[in-house]
PyMOL Python script that loads the backbone (N, CA, C, O; Angstrom):
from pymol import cmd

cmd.read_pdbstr("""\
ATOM      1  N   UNK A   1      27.689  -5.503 -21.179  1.00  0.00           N
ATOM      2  CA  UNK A   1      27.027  -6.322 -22.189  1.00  0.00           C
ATOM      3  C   UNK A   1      28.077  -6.805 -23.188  1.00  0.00           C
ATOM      4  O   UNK A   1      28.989  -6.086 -23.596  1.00  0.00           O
ATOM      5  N   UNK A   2      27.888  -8.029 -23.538  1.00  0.00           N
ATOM      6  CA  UNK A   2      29.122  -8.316 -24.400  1.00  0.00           C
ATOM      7  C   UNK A   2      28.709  -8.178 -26.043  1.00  0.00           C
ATOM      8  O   UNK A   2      27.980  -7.350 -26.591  1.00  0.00           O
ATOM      9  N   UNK A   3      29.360  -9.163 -26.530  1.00  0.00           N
ATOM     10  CA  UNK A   3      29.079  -8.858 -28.249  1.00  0.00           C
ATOM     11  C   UNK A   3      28.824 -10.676 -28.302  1.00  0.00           C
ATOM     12  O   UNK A   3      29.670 -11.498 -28.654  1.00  0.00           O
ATOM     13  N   UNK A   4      27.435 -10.957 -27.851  1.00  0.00           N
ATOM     14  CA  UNK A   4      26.459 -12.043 -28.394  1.00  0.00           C
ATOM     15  C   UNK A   4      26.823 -12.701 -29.489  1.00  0.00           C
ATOM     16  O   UNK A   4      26.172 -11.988 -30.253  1.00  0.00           O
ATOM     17  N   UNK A   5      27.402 -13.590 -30.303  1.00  0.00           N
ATOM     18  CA  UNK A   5      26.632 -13.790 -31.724  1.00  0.00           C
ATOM     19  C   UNK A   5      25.423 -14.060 -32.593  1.00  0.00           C
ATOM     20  O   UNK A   5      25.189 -14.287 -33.780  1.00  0.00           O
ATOM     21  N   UNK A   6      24.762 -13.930 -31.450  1.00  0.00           N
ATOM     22  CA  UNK A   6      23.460 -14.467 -32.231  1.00  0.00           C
ATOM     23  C   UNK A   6      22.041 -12.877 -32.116  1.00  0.00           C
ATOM     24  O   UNK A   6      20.825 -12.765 -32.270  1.00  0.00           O
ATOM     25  N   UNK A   7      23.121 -12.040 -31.792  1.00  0.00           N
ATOM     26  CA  UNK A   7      22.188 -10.342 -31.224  1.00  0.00           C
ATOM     27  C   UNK A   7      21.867  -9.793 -32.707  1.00  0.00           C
ATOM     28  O   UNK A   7      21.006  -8.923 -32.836  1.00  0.00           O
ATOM     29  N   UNK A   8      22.396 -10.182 -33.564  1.00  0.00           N
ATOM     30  CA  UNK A   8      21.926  -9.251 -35.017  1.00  0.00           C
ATOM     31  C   UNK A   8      20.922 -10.648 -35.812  1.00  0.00           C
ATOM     32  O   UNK A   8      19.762 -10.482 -36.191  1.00  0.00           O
ATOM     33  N   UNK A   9      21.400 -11.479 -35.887  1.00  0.00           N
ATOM     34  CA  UNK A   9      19.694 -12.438 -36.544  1.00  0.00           C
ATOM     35  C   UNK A   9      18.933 -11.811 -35.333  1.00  0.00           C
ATOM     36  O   UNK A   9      18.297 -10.801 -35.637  1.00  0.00           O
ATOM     37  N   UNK A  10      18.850 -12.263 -33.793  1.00  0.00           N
ATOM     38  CA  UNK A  10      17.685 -11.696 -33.629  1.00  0.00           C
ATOM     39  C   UNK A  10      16.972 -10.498 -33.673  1.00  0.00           C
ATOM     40  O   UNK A  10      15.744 -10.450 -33.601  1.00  0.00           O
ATOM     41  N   UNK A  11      17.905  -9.261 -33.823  1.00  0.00           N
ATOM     42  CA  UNK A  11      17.019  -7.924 -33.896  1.00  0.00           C
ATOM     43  C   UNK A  11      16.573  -7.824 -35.649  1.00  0.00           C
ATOM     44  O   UNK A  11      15.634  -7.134 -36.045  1.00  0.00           O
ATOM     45  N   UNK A  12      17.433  -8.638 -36.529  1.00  0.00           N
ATOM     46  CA  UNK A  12      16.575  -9.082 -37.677  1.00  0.00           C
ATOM     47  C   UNK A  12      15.100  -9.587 -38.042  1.00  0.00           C
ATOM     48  O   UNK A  12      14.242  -9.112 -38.786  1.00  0.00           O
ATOM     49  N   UNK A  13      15.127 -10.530 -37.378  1.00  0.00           N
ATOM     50  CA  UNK A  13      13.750 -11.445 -36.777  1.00  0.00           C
ATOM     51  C   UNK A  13      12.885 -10.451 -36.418  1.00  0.00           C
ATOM     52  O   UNK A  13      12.008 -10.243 -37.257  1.00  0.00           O
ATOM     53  N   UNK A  14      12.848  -9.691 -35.323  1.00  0.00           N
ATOM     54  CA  UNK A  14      12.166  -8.511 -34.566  1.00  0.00           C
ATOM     55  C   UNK A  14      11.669  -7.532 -35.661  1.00  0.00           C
ATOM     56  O   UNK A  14      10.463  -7.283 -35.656  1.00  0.00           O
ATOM     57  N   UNK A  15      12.610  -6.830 -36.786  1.00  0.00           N
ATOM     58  CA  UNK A  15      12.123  -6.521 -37.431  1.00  0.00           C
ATOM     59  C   UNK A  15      11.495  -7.146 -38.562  1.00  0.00           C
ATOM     60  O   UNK A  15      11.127  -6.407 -39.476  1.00  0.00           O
ATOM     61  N   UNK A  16      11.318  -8.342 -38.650  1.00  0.00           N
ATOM     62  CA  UNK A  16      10.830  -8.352 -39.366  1.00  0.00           C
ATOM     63  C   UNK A  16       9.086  -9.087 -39.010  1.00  0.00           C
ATOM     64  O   UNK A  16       8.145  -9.330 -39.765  1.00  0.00           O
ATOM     65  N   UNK A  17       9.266  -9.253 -37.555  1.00  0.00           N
ATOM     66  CA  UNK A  17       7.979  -9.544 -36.812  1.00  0.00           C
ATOM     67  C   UNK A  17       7.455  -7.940 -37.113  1.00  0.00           C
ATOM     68  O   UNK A  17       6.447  -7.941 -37.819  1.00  0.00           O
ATOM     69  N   UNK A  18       7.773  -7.022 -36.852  1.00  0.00           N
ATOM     70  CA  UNK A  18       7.394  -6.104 -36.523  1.00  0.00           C
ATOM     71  C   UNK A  18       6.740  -4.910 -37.989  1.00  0.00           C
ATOM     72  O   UNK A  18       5.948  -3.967 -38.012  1.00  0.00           O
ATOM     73  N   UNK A  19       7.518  -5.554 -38.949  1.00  0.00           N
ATOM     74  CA  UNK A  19       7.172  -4.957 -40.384  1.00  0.00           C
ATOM     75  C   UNK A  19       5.472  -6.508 -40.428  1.00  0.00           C
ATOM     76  O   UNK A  19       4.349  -6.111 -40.741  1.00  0.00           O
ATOM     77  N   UNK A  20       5.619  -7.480 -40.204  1.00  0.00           N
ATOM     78  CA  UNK A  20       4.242  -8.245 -40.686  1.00  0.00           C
ATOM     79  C   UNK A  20       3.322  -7.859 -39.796  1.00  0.00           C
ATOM     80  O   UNK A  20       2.161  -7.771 -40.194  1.00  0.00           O
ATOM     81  N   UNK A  21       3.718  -7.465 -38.050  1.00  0.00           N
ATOM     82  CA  UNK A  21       2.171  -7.007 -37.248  1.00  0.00           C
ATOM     83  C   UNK A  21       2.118  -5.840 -37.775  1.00  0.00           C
ATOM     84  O   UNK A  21       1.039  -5.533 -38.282  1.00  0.00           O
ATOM     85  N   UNK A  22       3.008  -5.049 -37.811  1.00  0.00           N
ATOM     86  CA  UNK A  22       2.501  -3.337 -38.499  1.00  0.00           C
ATOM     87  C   UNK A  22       1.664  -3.554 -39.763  1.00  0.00           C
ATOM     88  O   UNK A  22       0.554  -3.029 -39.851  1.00  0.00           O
ATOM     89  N   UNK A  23       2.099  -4.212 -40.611  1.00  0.00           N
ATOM     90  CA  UNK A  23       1.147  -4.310 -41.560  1.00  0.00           C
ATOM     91  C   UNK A  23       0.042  -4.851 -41.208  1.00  0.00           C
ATOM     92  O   UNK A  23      -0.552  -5.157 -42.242  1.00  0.00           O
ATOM     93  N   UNK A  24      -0.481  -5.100 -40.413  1.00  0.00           N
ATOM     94  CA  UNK A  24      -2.330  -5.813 -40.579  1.00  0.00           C
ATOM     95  C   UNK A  24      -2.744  -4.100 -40.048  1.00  0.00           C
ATOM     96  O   UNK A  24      -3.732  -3.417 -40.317  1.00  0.00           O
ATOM     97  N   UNK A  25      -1.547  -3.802 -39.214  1.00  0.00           N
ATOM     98  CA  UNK A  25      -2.664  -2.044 -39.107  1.00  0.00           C
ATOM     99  C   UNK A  25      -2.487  -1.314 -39.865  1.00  0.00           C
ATOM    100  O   UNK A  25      -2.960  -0.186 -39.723  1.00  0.00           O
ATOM    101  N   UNK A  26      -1.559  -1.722 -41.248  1.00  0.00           N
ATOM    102  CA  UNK A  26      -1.570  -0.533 -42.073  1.00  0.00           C
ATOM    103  C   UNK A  26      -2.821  -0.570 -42.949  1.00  0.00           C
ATOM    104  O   UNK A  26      -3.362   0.365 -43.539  1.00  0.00           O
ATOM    105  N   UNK A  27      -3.168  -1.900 -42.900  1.00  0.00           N
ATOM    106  CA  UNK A  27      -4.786  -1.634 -44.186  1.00  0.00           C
ATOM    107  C   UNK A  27      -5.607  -1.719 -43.329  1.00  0.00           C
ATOM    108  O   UNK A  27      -6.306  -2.711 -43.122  1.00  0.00           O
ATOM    109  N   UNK A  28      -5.629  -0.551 -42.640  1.00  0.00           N
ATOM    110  CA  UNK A  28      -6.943  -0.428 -41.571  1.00  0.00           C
ATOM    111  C   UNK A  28      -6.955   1.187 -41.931  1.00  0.00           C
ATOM    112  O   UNK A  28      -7.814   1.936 -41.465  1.00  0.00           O
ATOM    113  N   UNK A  29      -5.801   1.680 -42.901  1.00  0.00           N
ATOM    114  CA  UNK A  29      -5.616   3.322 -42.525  1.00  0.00           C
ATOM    115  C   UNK A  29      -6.445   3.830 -43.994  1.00  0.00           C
ATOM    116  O   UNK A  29      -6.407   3.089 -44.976  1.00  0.00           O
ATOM    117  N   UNK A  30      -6.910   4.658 -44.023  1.00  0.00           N
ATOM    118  CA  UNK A  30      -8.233   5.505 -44.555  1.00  0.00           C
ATOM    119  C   UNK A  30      -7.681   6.075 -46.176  1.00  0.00           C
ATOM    120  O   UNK A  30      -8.486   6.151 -47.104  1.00  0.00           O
ATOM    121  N   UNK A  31      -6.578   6.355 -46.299  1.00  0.00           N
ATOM    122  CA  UNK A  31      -5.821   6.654 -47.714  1.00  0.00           C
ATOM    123  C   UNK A  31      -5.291   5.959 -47.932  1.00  0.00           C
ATOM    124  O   UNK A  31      -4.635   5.311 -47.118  1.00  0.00           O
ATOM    125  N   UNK A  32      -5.342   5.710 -49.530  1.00  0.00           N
ATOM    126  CA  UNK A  32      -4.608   4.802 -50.308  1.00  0.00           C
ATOM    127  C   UNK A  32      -2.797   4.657 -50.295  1.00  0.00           C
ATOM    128  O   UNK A  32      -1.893   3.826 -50.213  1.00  0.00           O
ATOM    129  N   UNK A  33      -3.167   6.675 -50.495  1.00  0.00           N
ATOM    130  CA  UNK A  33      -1.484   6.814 -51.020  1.00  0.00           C
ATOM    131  C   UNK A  33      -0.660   6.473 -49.572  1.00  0.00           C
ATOM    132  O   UNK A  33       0.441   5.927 -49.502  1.00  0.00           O
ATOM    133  N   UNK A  34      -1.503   6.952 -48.420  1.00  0.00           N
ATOM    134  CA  UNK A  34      -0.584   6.644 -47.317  1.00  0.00           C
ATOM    135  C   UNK A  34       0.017   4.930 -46.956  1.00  0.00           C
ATOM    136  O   UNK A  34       1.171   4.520 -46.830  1.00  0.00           O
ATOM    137  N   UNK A  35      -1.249   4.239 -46.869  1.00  0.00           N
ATOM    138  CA  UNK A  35      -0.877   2.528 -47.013  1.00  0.00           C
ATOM    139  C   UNK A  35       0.392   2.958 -48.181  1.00  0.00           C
ATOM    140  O   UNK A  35       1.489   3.233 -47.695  1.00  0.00           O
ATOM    141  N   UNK A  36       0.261   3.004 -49.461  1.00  0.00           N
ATOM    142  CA  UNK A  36       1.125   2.660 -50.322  1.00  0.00           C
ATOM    143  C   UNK A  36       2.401   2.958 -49.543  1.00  0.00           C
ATOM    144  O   UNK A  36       3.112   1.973 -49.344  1.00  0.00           O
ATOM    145  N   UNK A  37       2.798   4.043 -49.097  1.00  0.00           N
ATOM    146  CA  UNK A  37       4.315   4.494 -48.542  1.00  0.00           C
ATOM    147  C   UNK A  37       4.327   3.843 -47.042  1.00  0.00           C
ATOM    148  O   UNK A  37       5.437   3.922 -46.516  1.00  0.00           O
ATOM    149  N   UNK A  38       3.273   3.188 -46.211  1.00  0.00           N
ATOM    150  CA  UNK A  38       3.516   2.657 -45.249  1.00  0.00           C
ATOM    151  C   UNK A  38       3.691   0.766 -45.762  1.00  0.00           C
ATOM    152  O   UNK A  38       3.830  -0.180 -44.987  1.00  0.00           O
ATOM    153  N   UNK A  39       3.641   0.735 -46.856  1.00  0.00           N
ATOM    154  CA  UNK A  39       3.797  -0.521 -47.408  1.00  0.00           C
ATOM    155  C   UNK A  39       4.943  -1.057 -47.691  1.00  0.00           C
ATOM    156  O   UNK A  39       5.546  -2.118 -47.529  1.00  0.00           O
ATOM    157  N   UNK A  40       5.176   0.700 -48.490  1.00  0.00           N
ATOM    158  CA  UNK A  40       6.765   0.083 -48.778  1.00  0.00           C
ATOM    159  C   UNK A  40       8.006   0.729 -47.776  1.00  0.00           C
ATOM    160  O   UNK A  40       9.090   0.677 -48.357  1.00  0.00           O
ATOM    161  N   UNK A  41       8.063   1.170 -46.759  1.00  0.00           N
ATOM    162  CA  UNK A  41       8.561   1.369 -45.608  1.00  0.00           C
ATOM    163  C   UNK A  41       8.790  -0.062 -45.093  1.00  0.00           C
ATOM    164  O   UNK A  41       9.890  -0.562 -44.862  1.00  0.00           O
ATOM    165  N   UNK A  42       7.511  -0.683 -44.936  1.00  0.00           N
ATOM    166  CA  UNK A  42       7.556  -2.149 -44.077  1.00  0.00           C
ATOM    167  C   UNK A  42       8.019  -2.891 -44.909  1.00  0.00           C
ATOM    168  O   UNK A  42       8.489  -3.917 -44.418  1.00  0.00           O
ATOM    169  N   UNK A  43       8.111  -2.780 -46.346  1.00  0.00           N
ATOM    170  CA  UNK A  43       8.654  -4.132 -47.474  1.00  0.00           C
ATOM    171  C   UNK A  43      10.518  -3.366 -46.732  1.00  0.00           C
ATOM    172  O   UNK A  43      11.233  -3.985 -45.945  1.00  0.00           O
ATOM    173  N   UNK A  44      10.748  -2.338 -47.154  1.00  0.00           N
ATOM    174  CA  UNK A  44      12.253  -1.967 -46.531  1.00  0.00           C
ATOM    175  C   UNK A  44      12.746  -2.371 -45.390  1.00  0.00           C
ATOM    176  O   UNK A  44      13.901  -2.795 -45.343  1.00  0.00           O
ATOM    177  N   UNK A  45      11.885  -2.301 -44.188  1.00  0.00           N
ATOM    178  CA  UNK A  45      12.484  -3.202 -42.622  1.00  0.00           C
ATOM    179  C   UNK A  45      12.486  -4.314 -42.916  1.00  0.00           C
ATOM    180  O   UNK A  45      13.569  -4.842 -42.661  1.00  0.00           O
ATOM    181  N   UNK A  46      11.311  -5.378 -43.625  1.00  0.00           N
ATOM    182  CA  UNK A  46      11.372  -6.562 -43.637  1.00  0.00           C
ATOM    183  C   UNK A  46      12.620  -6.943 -44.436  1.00  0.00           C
ATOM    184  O   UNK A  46      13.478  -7.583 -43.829  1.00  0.00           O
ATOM    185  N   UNK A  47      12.865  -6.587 -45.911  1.00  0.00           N
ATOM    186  CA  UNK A  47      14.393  -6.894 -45.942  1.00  0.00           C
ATOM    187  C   UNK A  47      15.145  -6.420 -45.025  1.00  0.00           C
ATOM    188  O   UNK A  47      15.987  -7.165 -44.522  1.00  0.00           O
ATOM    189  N   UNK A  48      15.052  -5.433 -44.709  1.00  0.00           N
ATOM    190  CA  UNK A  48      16.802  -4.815 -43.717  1.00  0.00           C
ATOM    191  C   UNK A  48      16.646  -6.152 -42.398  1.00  0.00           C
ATOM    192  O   UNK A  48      17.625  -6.493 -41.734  1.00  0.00           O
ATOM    193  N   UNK A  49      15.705  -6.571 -42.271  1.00  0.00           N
ATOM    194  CA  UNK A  49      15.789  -7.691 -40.902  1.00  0.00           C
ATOM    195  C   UNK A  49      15.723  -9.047 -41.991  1.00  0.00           C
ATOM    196  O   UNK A  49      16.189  -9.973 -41.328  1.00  0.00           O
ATOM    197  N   UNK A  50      15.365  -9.556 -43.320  1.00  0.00           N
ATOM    198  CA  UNK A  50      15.631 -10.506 -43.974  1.00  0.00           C
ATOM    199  C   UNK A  50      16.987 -10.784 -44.145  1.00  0.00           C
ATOM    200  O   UNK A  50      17.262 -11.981 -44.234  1.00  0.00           O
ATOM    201  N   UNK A  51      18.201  -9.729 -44.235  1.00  0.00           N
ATOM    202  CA  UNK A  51      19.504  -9.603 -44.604  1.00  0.00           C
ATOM    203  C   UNK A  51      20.186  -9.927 -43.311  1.00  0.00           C
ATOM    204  O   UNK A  51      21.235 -10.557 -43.443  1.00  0.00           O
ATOM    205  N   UNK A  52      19.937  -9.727 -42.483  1.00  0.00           N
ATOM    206  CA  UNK A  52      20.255  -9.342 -40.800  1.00  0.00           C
ATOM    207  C   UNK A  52      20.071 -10.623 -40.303  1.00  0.00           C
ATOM    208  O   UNK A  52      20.994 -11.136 -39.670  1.00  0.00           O
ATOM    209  N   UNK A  53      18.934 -11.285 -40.499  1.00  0.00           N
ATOM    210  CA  UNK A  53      18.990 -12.493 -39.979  1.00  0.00           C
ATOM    211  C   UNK A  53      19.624 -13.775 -40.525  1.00  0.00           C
ATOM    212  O   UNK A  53      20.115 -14.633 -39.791  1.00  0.00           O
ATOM    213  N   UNK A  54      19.574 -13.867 -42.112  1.00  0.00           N
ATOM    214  CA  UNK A  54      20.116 -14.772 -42.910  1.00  0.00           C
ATOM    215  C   UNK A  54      21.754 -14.048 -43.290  1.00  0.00           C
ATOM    216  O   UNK A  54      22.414 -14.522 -44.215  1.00  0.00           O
ATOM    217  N   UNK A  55      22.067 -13.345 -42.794  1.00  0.00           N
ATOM    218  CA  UNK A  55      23.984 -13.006 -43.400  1.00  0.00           C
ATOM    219  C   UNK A  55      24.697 -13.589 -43.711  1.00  0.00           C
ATOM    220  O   UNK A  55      25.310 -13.465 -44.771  1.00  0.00           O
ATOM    221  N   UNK A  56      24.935 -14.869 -42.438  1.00  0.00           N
ATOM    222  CA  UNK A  56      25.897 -15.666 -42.090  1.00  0.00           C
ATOM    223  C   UNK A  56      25.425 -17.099 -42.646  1.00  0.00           C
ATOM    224  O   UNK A  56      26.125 -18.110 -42.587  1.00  0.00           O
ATOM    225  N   UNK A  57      24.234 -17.040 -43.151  1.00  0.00           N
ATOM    226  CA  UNK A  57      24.001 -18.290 -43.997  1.00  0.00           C
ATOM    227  C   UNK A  57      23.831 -18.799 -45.446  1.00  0.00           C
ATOM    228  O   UNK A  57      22.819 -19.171 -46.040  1.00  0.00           O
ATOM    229  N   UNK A  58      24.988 -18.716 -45.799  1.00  0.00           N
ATOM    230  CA  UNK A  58      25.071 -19.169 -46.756  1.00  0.00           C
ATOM    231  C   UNK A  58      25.895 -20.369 -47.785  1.00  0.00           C
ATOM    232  O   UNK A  58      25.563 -20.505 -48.962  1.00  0.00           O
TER     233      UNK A  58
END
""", "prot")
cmd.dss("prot")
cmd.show_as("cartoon", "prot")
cmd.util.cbc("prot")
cmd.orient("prot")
C-alpha cells in the first residue's frame, strides 16, 4: 500500500460522517447525562476529522 495523498482528508470525512450518523442514535438513548458525554465525544471526532480533512487548505 503506498502513501496516497488524499488517505487522511478522506479518513477525516469518514469521521466526520460517522460522528453526524452516530449522533441521530445518540438522542434515541434514555439518559441525559449519557447523550451529554456521547455528544461531546462526537463534537471531538467531528473536529479531529474537521482538522484532517481541511489541513492542507489554507
Amino acid at each position: 500500500m503506498g502513501n496516497h495523498p488524499q488517505r487522511t482528508p478522506f479518513y477525516g470525512m469518514l469521521m466526520m460522517l460517522t460522528a453526524m450518523i452516530t449522533g441521530l442514535w445518540v438522542g434515541d438513548l434514555p439518559w441525559p447525562g449519557l447523550r451529554v458525554a456521547a455528544y461531546l465525544a462526537l463534537l471531538a471526532l467531528a473536529l479531529a476529522g474537521f482538522l484532517m480533512t481541511f489541513r492542507d487548505y489554507s
